[in-house]
N, C-alpha and C positions, 0 to 999 in steps of 0.2 A: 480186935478191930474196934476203933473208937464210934461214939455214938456221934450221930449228928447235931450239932447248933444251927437251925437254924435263924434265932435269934441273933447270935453274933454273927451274923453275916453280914458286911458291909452293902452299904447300898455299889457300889462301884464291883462285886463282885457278881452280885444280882444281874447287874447291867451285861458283864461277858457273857454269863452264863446264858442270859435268853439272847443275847446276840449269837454267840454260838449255837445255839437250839435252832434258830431262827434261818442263820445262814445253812446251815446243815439239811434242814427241810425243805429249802428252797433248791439246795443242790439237789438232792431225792427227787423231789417233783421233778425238777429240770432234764433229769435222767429217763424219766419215766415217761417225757413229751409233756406234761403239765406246765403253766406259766401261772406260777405264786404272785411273781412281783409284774404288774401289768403296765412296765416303763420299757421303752428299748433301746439298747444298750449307746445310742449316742446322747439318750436323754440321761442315764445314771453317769455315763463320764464327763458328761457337761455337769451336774450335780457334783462329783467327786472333786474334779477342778475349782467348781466353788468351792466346795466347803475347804480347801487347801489353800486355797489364797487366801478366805476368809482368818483360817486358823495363823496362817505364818504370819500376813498384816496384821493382825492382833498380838500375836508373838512380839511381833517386829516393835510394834507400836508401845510395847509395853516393857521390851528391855529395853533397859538406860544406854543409850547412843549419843555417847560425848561428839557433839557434831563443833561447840563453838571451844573457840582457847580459853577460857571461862571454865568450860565445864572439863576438857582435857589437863587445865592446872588444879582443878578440884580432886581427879582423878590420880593424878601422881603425887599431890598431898597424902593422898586417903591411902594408897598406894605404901608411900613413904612412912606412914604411921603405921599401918597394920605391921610392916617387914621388922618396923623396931630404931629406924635411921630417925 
């Protein structure tokens, strides 16, 4: 069995792992009749709907969406070069 690093452990790793810690304890408590997290549940799916619009209109906003003929003739240039025509 290999030793632990954890020095080489990325920060995005760190971040699952107490997410999962996190969620997991909360489920425990919640079994047990305990309330960890003290929101109720039309306030975290209005929270999760943000943060999902939030996320995809930023997506959205940030992948290149040839909208004018302009940018759709730049696209079948760019297009046309990569394939080797």
């Amino acid at each position: 069995m290999g030793h632990f690093n954890f020095k080489g452990v990325s920060l995005s790793v760190w971040a699952r792992l107490i997410t999962l810690l996190a969620v997991t304890a909360n489920l425990i408590a919640s079994l047990m009749g305990y309330k960890l997290i003290p929101f109720e549940d039309e306030q975290i799916a209005d929270f999760v709907s943000g943060a999902l619009m939030a996320i995809v209109s930023l997506y959205t906003a940030w992948k290149n969406n040839s909208l004018t003929v302009e940018a759709q003739q730049a696209d079948a240039l760019m297009k046309a070069k990569k394939s080797g025509k």
